[in-house]
N, C-alpha and C positions, 0 to 999 in steps of 0.2 A: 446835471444837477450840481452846479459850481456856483458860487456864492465869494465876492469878497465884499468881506465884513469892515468895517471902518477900525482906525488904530487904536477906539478907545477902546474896541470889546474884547474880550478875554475869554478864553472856553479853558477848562480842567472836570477832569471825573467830580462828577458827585458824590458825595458821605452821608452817614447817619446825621450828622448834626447839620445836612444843609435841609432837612426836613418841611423845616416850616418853609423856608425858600421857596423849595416843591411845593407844598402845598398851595400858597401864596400864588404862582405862576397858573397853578391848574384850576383853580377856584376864577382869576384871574379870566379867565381863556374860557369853562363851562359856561360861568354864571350868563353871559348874556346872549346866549347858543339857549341855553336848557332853562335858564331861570333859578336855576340853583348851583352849589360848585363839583355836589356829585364826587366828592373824595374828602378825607380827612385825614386827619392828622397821623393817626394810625395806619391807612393807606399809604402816605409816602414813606414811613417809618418800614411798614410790611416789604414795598418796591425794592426800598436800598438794603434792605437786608436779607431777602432774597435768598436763600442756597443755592450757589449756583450762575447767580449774577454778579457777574465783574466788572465794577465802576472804571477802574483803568482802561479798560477797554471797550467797555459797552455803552458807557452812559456818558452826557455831554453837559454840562452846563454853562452859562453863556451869561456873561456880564457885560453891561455898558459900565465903564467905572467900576463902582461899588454895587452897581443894582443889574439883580439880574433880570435877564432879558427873556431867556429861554433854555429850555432844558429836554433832553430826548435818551429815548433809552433802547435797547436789544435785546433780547433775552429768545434762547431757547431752552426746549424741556430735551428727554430723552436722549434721541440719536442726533438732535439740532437738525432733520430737513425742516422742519417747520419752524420758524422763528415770529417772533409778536413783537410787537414795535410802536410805539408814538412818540408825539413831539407836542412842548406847549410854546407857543410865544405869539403874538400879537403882530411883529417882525417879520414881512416878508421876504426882506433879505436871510434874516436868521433863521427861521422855514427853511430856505432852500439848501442854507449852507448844512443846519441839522440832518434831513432829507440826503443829503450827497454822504455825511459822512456814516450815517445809520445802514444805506446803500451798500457802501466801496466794504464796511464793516461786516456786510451780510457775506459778501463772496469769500474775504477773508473765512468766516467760520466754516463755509462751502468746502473750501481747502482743506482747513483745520480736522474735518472730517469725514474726510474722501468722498464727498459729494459732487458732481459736475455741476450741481445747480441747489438752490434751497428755494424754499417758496417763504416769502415775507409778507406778513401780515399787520394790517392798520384798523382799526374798528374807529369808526366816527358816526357819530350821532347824523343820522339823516338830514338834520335842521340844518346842517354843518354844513351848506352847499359850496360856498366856498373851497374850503379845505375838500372836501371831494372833486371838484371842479381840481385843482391841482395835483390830485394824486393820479388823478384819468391824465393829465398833460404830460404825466413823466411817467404811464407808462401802465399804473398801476389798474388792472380791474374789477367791478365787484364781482364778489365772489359769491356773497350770501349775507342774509338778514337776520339779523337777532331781534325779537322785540322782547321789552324786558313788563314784564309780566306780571299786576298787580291785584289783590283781592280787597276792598277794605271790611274791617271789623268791626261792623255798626249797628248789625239785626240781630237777633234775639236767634238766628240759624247758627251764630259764629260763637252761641254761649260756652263754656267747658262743657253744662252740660247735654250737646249735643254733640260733642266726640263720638265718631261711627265708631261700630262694633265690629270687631278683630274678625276681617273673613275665616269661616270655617274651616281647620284645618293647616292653621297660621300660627306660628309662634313668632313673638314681636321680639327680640335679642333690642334692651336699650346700652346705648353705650359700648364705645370698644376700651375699655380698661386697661386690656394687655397686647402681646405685640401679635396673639392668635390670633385676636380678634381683630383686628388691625390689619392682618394677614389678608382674612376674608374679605373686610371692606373692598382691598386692593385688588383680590382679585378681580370682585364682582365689577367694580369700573373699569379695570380694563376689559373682561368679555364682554359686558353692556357696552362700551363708547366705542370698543375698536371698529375703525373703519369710517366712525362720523367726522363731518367736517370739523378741522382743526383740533383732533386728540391725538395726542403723542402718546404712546404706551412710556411708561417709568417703571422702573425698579422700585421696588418696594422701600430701599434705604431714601431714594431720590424721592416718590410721593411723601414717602415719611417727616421727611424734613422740611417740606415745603408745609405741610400742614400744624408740625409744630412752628414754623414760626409765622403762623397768619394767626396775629392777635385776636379778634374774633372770633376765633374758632376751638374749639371743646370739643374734645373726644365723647364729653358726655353726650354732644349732638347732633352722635350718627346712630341711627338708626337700620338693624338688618332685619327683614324678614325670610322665614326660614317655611318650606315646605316638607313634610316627611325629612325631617332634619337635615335638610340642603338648605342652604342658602337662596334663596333665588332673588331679592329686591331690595335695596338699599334708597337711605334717605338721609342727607349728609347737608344738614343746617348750619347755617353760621349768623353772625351779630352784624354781619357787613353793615346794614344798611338799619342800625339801632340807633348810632347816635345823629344821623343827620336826619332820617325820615321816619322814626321809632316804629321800623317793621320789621319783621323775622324774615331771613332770607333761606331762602333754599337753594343751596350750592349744586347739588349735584342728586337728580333721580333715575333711578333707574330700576328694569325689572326685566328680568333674562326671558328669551326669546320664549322660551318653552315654559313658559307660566304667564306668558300675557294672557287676559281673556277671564281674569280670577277677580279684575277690579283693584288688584293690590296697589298699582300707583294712583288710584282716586282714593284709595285709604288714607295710603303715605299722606296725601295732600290734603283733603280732609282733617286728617290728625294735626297736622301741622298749624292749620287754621286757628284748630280748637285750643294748640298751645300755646300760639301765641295771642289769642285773643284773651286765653285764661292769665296770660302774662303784664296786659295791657298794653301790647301792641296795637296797632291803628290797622296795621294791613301787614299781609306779606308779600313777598314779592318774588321772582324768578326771571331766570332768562332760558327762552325758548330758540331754537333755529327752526325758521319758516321752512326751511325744505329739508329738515328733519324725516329721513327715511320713517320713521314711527309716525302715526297720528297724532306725537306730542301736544301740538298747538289744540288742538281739535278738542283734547282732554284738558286741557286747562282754560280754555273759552265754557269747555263742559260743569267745570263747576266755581265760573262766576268771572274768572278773572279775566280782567282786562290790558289792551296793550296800552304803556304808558310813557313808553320812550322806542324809540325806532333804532336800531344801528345797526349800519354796513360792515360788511368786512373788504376791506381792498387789499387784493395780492399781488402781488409781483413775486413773478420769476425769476432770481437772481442768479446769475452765471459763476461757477468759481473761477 
């Protein structure tokens, strides 16, 4: 995966203020894949500011001249075996040179953190055949399918008021205020997600800070429920996807092994509905993995929604 790039272009870290740049490139690269650009302004803003992501090192920008061409980035959570990754550019040569240097970067951190190897991950849109078609050429393969998961808010079932009623036995905890509560959220996602594909367990300092700086996102907008005053299922909304699609997103569901079977996450989802439809949202939205140990998909087909975007995961094995 070696690339030489012509004498006019230029790569350096990316900044907060090369935002709109990003932006511009990704909008650039979706729109005519997806129909729409699928990121905003806020998003590349959230990317480069990151906790924990380092432009010096992780991120690439890529100019012809004055105009840039393309841009890619690295990033891992926790312990870094698992590392996330894309690229935008139009530029097949700047593709491959991106691609080599996000690579050679990935076994660099392999080192960095006494790993023999790290597994690197690319999510593309299914329509994306291309760009799939070269990531299988160099090496990389799918891994698993996300579909990102839609309801619209149009019938008289999605009013406020038919908000379902609080399973028996249930106390709804709105909002984490303080760092107790806070505390709890974190637990409950790491013992809900550990083990699914592509969750990294974090520190509570490290989730903490990724979630104060994702714009979008309100502490007002997690939701816990609580059984005989345990915890057991959380519901963790955000604005992701307000300004481009005006729909409430649901970031993160979940409900501990030993209280499935109670209907608590058709609640969650349900409730969610009725918030955001009371809000004047159009629809909500989520992402699911198809081979989701849980019935997840199964229960979100269960009440109404539908698949409205497809995406891959491709991995690559990378050696330190």
């Amino acid at each position: 995966m070696t690339a030489v790039l012509p004498e006019t272009v230029t790569v350096r870290p990316p900044a907060r203020e090369d935002a709109e740049a990003v932006l511009a490139l990704v909008s650039a690269y979706n729109t005519p894949i997806v129909g729409f650009a699928d990121y905003t302004l806020d998003d590349a803003v959230d990317a480069l500011t990151e906790p924990g992501f380092v432009p010096e090192t992780d991120g690439w920008l890529v100019f012809d001249g004055e105009t840039p061409v393309g841009y890619g980035w690295i990033f891992g959570k926790g312990d870094r075996h698992l590392l996330d990754t894309d690229l935008f550019t139009a530029d097949p040569a700047v593709e491959t040179y991106l691609l080599g240097r996000i690579t050679r970067r990935a076994g660099e951190i392999a080192r960095e953190h006494g790993h023999s190897s790290v597994q690197l991950d690319a999510v593309v849109y299914r329509a994306d055949e291309t760009r799939g078609r070269r990531l299988s050429d160099d090496g990389f393969a799918r891994a698993t399918t996300f579909h990102r998961m839609r309801v619209d808010h149009t019938s008289a079932v999605d009013s406020p008021a038919d908000a379902p009623v609080v399973p028996e036995g249930v106390t709804v905890r709105r909002g984490a205020p303080d760092e107790a509560s806070r505390r709890t959220a974190h637990a409950l996602v790491t013992a809900c997600f550990q083990g699914q594909f592509g969750f990294t367990p974090r520190t509570f300092e490290e989730w903490h800070a990724a979630h104060e700086n994702h714009s979008a996102f309100d502490w007002s907008q997690l939701t816990v429920l609580e059984l005989d005053g345990q915890p057991v299922a959380l519901r963790e909304a955000n604005d992701q996807y307000l300004e481009d699609e005006n729909c409430g997103h649901i970031g993160r569901l979940c409900v501990l092994a030993e209280a499935r079977g109670r209907g608590l996450a058709k609640f969650l989802l349900r409730e969610q509905f009725a918030l955001d439809a009371a809000a004047g949202r159009v629809g909500t939205v989520l992402h699911v993995d198809t081979n989701n140990p849980t019935p997840a998909l199964g229960l979100y087909l269960g009440v109404g929604m539908r698949a409205s975007l497809v995406l891959d995961v491709w991995r690559l094995e990378v050696a330190a």
